[in-house]
C-alpha positions in Angstrom: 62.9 13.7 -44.5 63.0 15.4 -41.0 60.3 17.6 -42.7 57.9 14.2 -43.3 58.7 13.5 -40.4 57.6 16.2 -38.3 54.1 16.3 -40.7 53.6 13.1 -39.5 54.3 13.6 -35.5 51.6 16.7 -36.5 48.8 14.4 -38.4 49.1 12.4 -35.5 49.0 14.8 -32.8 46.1 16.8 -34.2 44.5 13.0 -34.5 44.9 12.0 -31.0 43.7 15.6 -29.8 40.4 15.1 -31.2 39.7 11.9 -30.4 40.8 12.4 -26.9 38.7 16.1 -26.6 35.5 13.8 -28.1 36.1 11.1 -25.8 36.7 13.6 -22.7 33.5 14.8 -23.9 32.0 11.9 -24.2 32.7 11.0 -20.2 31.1 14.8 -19.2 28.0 13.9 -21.4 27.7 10.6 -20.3 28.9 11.8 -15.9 25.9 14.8 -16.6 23.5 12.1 -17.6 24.6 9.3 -14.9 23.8 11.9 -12.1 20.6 13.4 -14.1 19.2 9.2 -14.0 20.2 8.8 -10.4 18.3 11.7 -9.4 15.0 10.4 -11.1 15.3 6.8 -11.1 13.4 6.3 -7.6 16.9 5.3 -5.9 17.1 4.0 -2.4 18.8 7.0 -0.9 16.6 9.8 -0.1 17.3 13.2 -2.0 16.4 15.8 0.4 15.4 19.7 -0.6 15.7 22.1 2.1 14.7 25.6 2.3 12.0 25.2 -0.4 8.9 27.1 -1.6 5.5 26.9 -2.4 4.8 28.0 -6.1 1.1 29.0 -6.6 -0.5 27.4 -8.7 -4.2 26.8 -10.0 -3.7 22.9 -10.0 -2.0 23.0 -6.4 -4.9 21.1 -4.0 -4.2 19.6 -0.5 -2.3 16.6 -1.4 -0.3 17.9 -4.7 1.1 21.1 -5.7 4.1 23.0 -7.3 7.4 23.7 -5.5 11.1 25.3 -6.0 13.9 24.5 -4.2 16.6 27.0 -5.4 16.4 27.4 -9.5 14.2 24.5 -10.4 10.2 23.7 -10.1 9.0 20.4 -9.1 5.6 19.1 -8.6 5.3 16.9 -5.4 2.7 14.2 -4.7 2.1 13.4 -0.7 2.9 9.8 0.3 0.5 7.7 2.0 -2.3 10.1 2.3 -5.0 11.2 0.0 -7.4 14.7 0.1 -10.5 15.3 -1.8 -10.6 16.4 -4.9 -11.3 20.4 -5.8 -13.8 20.7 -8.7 -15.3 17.8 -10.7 -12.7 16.8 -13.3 -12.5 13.1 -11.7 -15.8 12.2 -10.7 -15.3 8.6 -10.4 -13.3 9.7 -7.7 -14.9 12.1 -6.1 -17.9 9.5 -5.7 -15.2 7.1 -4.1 -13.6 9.7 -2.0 -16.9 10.9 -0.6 -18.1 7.7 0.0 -15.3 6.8 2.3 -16.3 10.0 4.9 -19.9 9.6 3.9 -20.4 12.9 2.7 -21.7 14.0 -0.7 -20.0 14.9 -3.6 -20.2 18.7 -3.0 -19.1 18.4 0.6 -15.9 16.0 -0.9 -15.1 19.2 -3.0 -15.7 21.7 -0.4 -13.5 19.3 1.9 -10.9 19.4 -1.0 -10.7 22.8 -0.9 -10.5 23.3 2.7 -7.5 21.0 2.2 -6.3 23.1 -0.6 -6.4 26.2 2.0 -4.2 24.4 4.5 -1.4 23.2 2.8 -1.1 26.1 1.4 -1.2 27.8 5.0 1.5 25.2 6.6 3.7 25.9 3.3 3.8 29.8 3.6 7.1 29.8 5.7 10.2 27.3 3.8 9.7 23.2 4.1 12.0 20.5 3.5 11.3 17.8 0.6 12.2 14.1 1.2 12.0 12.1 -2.5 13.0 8.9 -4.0 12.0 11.0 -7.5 9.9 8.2 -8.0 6.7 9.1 -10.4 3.7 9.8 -9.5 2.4 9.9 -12.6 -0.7 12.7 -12.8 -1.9 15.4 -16.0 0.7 18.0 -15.8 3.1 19.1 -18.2 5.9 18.7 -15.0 7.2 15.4 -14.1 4.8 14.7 -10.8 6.9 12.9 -7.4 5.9 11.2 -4.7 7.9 12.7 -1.2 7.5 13.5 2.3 7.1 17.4 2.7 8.1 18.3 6.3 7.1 21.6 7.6 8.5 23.6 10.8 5.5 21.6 12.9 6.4 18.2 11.1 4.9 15.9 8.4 2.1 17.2 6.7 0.2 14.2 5.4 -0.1 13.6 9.4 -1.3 16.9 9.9 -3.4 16.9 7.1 -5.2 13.5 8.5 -5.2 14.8 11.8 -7.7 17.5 10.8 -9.6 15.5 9.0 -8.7 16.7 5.5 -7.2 13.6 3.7 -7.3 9.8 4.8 -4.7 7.2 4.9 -4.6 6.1 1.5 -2.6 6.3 -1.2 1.2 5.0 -2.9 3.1 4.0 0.6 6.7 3.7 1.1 8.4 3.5 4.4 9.6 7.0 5.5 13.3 8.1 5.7 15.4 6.2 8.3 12.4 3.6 8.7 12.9 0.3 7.5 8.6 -0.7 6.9 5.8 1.5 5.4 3.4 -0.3 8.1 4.6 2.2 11.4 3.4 5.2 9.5 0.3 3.6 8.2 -0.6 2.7 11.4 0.3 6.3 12.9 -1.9 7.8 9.9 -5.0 5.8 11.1 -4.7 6.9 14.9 -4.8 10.4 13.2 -7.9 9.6 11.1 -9.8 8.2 13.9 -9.1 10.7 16.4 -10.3 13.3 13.9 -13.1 11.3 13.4 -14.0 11.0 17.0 -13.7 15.5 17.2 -16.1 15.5 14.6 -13.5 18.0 12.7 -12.7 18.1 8.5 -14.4 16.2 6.2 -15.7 14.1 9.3 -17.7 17.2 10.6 -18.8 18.9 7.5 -22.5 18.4 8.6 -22.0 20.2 12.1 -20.2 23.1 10.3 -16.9 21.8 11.7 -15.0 21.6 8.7 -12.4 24.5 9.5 -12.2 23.5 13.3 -9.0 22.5 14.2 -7.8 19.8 15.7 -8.3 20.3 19.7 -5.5 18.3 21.0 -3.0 18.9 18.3 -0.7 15.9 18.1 3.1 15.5 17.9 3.5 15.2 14.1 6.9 12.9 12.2 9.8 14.6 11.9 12.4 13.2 9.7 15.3 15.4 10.0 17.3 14.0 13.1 19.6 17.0 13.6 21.2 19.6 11.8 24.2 17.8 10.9 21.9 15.9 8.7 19.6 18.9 7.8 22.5 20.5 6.5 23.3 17.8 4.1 20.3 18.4 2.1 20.2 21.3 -0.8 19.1 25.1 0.2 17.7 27.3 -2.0 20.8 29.5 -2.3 22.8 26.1 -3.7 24.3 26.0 -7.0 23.5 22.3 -6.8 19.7 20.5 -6.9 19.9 17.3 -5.9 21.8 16.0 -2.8 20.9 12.1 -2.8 21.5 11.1 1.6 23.0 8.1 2.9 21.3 6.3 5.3 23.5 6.9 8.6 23.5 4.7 11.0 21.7 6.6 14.1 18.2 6.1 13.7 15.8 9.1 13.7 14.1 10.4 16.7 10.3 10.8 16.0 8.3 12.7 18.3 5.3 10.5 18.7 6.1 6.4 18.5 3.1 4.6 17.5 2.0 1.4 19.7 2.6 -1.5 17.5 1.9 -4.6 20.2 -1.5 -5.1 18.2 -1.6 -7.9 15.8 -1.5 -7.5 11.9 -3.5 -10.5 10.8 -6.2 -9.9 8.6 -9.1 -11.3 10.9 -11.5 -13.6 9.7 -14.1 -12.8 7.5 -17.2 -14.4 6.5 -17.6 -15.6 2.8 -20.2 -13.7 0.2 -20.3 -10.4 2.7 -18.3 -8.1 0.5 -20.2 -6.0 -2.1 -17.7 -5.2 -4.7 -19.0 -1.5 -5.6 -19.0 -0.1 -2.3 -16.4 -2.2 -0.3 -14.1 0.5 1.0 -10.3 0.3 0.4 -9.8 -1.2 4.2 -12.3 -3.7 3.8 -11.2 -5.1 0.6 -7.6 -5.1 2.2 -9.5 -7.6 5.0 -9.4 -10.4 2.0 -7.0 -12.2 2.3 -4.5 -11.6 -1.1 -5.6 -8.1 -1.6 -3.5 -5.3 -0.8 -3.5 -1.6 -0.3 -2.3 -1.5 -4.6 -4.9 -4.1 -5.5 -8.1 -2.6 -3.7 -6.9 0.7 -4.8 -7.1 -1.0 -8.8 -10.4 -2.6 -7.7 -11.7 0.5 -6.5 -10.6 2.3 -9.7 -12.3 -0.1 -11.9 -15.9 0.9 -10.9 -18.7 0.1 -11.2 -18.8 -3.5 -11.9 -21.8 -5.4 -13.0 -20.7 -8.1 -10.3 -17.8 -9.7 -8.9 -17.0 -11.6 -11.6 -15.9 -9.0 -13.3 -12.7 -9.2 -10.6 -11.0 -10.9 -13.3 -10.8 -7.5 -15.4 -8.6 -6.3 -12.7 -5.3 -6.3 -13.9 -3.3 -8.4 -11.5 -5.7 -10.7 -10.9 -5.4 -13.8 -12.6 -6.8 -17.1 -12.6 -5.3 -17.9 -9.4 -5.7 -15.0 -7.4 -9.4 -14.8 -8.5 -10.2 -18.7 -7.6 -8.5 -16.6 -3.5 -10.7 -14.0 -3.5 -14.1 -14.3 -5.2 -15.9 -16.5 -2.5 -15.6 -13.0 0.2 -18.0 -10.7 -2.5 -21.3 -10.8 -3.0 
């Protein structure tokens, strides 16, 4: 009997051992892939890289290009700005993107690849990465993110701008430890038009000014307050990747505020002036109901055989259509 017994206490011994080493298992697998989704789901905190690379890369260009930060590659898309393409892979773009500094398509490549040359330049020395992980969708076989990329001199989609190599365009999100998208936008712009004004970049290719630099260099974003919060992001010699950061509660200190007294109505614009082919992305964003994600669908849709064909835009429905077809042509 005592023999039964002691089977039994066994059986069920050996029972509960494996369910509870499957269902210990079960909580690591499950804990690995909780913190693997928080890392790429786009999350409100910011996941900050420190001490991180530039991989080369054939597909790197001014705005994109391949990183590590410690054992892992990533591929990083710049926020809010956009630089000319390098070859002609996208020509619809291209035509778009020289259009907007009225250069030709050559020059927008050439411009591209002046681009290409800087980046890499400002990324020689280590840079810090500021992601949500949100995807930026793109061709390559490695996951593409959007971020901020912060180099010893500051942001580089402001420097970028500021020399007249990329515009203020693109997916926007309101930088770490700002609250609104619209301070940077603004900032961006002052950068575009004083490059414009030096005649440097893509807005000087004609004098032979595309490699001039800027001549009153401007103080450029930096979103790293202090070291105490620098040194909560990952270095390279980590064992761990991601380091999601809180928001704390001291704002940041940029080095160069932008005046924000002017007012952000969309002014008045006459009816039937628009022409839907060549409207630029800011003067589609002048009607009222398009944004910086619609005119950047419109403009993606091109050519249309008129502006009737607004309705093909996805996002534009019945409604928004009856808003905004009376400003084209």
């Amino acid at each position: 009997m005592s023999q039964i017994r002691g089977g039994r206490l066994i059986l069920r011994f050996s029972i509960f051992s494996r369910v509870g080493v499957s269902a210990l298992i079960a909580v690591v697998v499950l804990g690995a892939s909780a913190i693997h989704v928080a890392a790429r789901d786009g999350s409100k905190d910011w996941v900050v890289l420190e001490n991180c690379r530039l991989i080369t890369n054939p597909a790197n260009d001014g705005d994109s290009f391949h990183v590590s930060a410690g054992e892992k590659e990533y591929l990083f898309r710049l926020y809010l700005v956009d630089a000319p393409e390098t070859d002609e892979m996208t020509p619809r773009r291209l035509i778009e993107q020289a259009k907007y500094f009225s250069i030709t398509v050559p020059q927008a490549i050439e411009v591209g690849r002046a681009a290409k040359d800087f980046t890499q330049a400002k990324l020689s020395e280590p840079f810090t990465v500021f992601t949500h992980m949100s995807d930026a969708m793109g061709q390559s076989r490695l996951e593409r993110f959007y971020a901020f990329v912060e180099t010893k001199e500051g942001d580089l989609g402001e420097q970028l701008v500021r020399n007249g190599l990329a515009r203020s365009y693109g997916f926007k999100t309101a930088p770490p430890r700002l609250t609104s998208s619209r301070i940077e936008v603004e900032k961006l712009q002052q950068l575009e038009d004083e490059a414009k004004r030096e005649k440097i970049g893509a807005r000087g290719v004609n004098a032979g000014r595309l490699n001039v630099q800027a001549q009153m260099p401007s103080a450029f974003s930096s979103f790293v307050a202090d070291g105490k919060t620098r040194s909560r992001g990952v270095r390279a010699d980590s064992s761990a990747v991601f380091s999601p950061v809180a928001k704390p509660a001291a704002s940041i200190t940029r080095r160069s505020p932008v005046e924000t007294s002017q007012s952000h109505a969309k002014d008045k614009i006459p009816l039937g002036n628009i022409d839907i082919n060549t409207a630029t992305e800011k003067e589609l964003t002048t009607v009222p109901g398009i944004g910086h994600v619609m005119a950047a669908r419109i403009i993606a849709a091109r050519p249309f055989r008129s502006a009737d064909d607004l309705k093909k835009v996805s996002g534009i429905g019945d409604k928004k259509y009856a808003q905004t077809r009376p400003y084209f042509q």
